[in-house]
N, C-alpha and C positions, 0 to 999 in steps of 0.2 A: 321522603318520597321523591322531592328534584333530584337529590343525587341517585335515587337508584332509579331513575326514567336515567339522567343523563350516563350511566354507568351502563346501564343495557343499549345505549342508542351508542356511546365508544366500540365497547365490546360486536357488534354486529357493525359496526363502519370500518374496525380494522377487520374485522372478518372478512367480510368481501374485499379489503384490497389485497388482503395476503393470497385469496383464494384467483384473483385477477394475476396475482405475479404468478403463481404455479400455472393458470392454463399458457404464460404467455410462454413459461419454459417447456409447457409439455406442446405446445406448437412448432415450437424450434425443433424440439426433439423429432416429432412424427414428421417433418419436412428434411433432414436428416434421412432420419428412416428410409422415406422412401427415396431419397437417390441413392441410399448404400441398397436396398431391397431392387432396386433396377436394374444394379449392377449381379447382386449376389443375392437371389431371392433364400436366402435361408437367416432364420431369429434367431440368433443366439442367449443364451444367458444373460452375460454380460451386456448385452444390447438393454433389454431391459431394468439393470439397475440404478441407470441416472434418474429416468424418472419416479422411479421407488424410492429412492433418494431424498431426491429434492421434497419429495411428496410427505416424505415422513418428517421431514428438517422444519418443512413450512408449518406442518400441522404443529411438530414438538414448540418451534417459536412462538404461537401463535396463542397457543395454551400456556404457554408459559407469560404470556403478557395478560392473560387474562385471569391466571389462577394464585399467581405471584403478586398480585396485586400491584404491580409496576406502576410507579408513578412519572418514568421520564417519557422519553420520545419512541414511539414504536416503531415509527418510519426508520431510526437509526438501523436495527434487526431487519424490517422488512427489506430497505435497500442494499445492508449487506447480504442478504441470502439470495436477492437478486441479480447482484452483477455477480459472486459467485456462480447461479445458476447458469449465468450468461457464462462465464468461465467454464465448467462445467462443460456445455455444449459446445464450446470450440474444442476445448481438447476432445470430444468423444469425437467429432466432426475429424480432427486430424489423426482419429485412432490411435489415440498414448490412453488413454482409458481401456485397462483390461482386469476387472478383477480376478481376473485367473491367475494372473501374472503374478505371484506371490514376491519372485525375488526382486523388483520393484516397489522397494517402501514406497516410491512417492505418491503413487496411485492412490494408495489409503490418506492422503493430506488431505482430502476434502470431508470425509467420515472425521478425521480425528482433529483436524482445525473445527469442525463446526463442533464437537464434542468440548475442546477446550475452549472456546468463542462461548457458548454456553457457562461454561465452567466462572469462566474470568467475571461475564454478567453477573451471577447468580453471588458471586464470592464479595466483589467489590460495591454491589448493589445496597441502595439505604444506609448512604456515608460511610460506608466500611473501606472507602477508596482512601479515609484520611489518615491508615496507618502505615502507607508505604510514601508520607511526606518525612517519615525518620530514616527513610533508605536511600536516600539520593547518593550519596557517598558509598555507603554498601554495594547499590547499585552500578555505577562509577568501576569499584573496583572489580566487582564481577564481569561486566565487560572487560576489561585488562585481560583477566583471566581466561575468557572463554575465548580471546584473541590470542592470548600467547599459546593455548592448548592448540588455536587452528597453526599456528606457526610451526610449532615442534610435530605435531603427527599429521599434519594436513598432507596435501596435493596437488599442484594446481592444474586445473581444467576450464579452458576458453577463457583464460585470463582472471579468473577468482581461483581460491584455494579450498579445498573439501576438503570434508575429514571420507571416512571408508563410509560405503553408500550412500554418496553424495550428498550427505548432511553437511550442510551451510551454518552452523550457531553463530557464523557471523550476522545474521540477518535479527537474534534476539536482541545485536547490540543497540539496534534502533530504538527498539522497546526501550531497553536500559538507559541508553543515556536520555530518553525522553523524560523519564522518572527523574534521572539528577539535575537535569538541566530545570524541571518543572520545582524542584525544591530546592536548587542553588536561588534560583531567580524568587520563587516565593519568601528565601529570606532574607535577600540581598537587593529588593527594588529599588528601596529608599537610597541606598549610596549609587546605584547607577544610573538613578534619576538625574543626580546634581549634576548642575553646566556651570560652567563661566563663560562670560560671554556668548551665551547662545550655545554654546559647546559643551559634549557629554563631557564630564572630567570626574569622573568616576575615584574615588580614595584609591592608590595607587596598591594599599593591601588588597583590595577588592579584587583588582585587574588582574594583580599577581595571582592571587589566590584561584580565581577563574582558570589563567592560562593557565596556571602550572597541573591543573586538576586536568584539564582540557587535553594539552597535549599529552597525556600518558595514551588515552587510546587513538588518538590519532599519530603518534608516534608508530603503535602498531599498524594501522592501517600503511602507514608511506611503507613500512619494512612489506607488508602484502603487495603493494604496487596496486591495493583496491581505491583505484582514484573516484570512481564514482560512488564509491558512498561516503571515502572524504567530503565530496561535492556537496553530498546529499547532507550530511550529517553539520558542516561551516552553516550551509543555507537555513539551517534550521535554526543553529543557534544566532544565525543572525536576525531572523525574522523574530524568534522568540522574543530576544532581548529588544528590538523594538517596540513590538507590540503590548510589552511590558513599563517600556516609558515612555513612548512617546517622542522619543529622541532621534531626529532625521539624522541624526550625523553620525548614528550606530552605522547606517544604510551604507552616509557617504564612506565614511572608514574602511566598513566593510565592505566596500566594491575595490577602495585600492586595495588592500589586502589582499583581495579574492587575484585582481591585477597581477601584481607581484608574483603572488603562488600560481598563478596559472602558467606564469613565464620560466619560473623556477620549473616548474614540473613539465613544459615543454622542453627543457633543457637537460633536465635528469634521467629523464624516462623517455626510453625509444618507443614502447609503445605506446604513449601519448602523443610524441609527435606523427607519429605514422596517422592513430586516430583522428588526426587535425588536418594533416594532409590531404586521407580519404573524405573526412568532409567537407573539406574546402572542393578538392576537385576531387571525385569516385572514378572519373574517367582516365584520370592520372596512372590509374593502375585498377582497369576494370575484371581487373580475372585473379586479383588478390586482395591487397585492402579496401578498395572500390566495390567490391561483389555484391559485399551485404547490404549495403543503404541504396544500389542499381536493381536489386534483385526488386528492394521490397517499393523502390521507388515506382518500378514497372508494373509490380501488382496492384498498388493501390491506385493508379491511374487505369489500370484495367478494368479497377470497379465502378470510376463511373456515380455517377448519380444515384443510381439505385441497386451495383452491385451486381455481380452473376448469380446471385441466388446461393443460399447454404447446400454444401452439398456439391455446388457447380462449379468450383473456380477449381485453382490450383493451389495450392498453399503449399504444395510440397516442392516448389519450385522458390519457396523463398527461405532463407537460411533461419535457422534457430527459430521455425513459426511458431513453436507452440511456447516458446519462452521470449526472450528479447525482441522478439519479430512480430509477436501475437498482433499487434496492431495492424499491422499491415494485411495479415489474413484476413481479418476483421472488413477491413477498407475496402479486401477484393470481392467477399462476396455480401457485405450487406453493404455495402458502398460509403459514397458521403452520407447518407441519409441514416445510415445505422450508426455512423462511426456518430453524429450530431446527437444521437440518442444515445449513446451511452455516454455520452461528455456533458448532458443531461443529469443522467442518474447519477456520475460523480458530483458534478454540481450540487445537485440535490443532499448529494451526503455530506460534503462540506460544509453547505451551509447550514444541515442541521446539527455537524459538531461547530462549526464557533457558535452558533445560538446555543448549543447547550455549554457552553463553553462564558458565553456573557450571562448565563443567570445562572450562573455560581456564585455563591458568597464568598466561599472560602478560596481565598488566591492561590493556595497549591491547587486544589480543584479545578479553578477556571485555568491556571498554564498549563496545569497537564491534560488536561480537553484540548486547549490551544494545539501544544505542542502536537499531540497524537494527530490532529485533522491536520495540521501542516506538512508532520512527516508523511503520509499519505498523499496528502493533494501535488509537493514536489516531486514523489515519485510517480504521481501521473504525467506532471509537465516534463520531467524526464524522460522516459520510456517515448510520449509520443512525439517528443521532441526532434528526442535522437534519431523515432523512423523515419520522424519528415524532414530528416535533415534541416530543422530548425537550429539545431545546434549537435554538436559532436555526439558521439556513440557513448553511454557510459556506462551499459550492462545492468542497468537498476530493470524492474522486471516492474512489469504494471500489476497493482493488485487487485486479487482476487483473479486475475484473468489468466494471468501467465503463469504454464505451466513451471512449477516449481516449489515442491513439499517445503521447502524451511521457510519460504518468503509466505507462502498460503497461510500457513499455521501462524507467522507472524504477525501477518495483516489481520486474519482472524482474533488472536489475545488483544490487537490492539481496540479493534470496533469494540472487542466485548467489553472492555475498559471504558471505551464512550460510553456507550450503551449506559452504563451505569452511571458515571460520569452523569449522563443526561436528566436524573433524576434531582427536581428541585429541590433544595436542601430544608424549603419554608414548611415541604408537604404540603403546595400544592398542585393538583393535577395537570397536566402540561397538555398545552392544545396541540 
């Protein structure tokens, strides 16, 4: 009889938060509404199906934590569908949202990320996550593959490489090498724990073994010239293998490394050092490499405190706003006060993948929770990094927010991984 009081008093406390995120998106929506309706008082279709959307996404999530019998964290699904929804509503706000628009696959990334997000949940959920600790190699090598496939038939466009309709499968490689990395490290702790003297000194098969695996897709990557998810993808494995032993001198190592490659790669690549330029000085060359971090620099000081209102600003005067830029659209109309709440709700979802990430028993489980919240949380410090000219430009896209079908869809497999992930392994129910 306790557990089904406290089973019905779960059930009606996520109810109500999930049913608080939906009015908070259909707010957003109808303050939209009306300044597109001030301008052009006519409804269209399309006007109407983000919130139909969202509406059905929240309810299908919602039911599915209550009917699946879900034993992990709900908040992971709730927060994903929310900063989604908040994605969602910028892009409808800058008008890239048209489902009319057929020969734009990317439009349909929010339908078919939450479909697979869903999916990935449902499939890896109740320890089913523990048979993709025999793929890490697999894994490993299928990245290779889906890199050399963008090499041979790809593109390139604004300094990444597409395949034909702007399909990115460079962005699965994240997923992918999250997996090898999360079962290299799960069966290789013990040797990269050992020091001498205070110092990692890892069995030199180990090391070998590690790089040699390592640089096959990072090899592909220099041949792309895709230096920021080099960035993204070193930082990862560097934090992993920390947070894996313990070892401050993984940190120091890898800062000179990161040193070296970064001077290497100023030296090799023009458009790296142009990149460093424009963020050292924008003003050096304000009507070329300068444009993009002047443009968004101006927006986001236009909003101010509290923003010009959704609806009211300008976004279309700042470059790549609804991808690489999103932040800064973000900053001009719901200002610092919005941009602090949704650095919030990331927070929120970080900290509830390493919680679910520290009570895992099983150590491929707990690194690849790790891994996933990490690859995620660096492509946040990225993205807003780069707008606020904290540090250099480096094309990584914010998730869930920034328009863009392969990185959406990506971010999506990944939470739904947490998501499952999240589930105590003892069977019991997670506060």
């Amino acid at each position: 009889m306790a557990r089904s009081r406290k089973s019905v008093s779960a059930f009606s406390g996520n109810g109500i938060l999930f049913f608080i995120a939906f009015l908070f998106f259909f707010s957003g929506w109808l303050i939209i509404m009306a300044a597109k309706l001030s301008g052009a008082p006519v409804v269209r279709l399309p006007d109407l199906l983000p919130p139909a959307f969202m509406a059905a996404s929240f309810l299908a999530v919602w039911l599915i934590v209550r009917i699946s019998g879900f034993r992990g964290d709900p908040l992971i699904p709730l927060l994903t569908l929310l900063l989604a929804g908040i994605g969602l509503l910028v892009q409808f706000r800058l008008g890239i949202l048209d489902f009319t628009d057929a020969p734009r696959a990317s439009i349909y990334a929010y339908p078919l990320g939450l479909f697979i997000f869903l999916f990935a949940w449902m499939l890896f959920k109740s320890g089913r996550h523990a048979w993709l600790s025999g793929l890490a190699v697999p894994c490993l090598l299928a990245a290779c593959v889906l890199l050399g496939v963008i090499l041979v038939f790809g593109s390139r466009f604004r300094g990444a490489v597409f395949l034909a309709g702007q399909l990115n499968p460079a962005e699965l490689v994240k997923l992918l090498l999250a997996v090898f990395l999360a079962g290299f490290i799960a069966e290789y702790r013990k040797p990269l724990q050992k020091t001498v003297a205070g110092l990692p000194a890892p069995p030199v098969r180990t090391l070998l073994t590690l790089s040699a695996l390592w640089l096959l897709p990072m090899g592909l990557l220099i041949v792309q010239r895709d230096l920021g998810m080099i960035i993204l993808l070193n930082l990862v494995l560097l934090v992993m293998v920390f947070m894996a032993t313990g070892r401050w001198g993984y940190l120091v190592a890898g800062g000179a490394i990161a040193a070296l490659a970064a001077y290497a790669g100023f030296q090799l690549f023009a458009h790296a050092r142009l990149r460093f330029i424009a963020w050292q000085n924008p003003f050096s060359d304000p009507a070329g490499q300068g444009w993009q971090i002047l443009q968004s620099l101006s927006a986001m000081f236009s909003g101010g405190m509290w923003g010009s209102g959704l609806g009211a600003g300008a976004p279309g005067a700042v470059p790549i706003a609804a991808s690489d830029f999103i932040y800064a659209a973000v900053a001009e109309e719901l200002g610092f006060v919005g941009c602090v709440f949704l650095a919030i709700l990331y927070l929120s979802l970080f900290y509830r993948g390493y919680r679910a990430a520290d009570q895992q028993r099983n150590l491929f489980a707990q690194t690849l929770a790790a891994a996933l919240t990490t690859m995620l949380a660096l492509q946040v410090l990225m993205n807003i990094g780069g707008v606020t000219k904290a540090i250099p430009l480096t094309g990584i896209t914010l998730p869930l927010i920034s328009h863009g079908g392969s990185s959406l869809v990506t971010s999506f497999i990944m939470l739904g991984l947490l998501a499952a992930l999240s589930e105590p392994a003892s069977g019991r129910a997670r506060g």
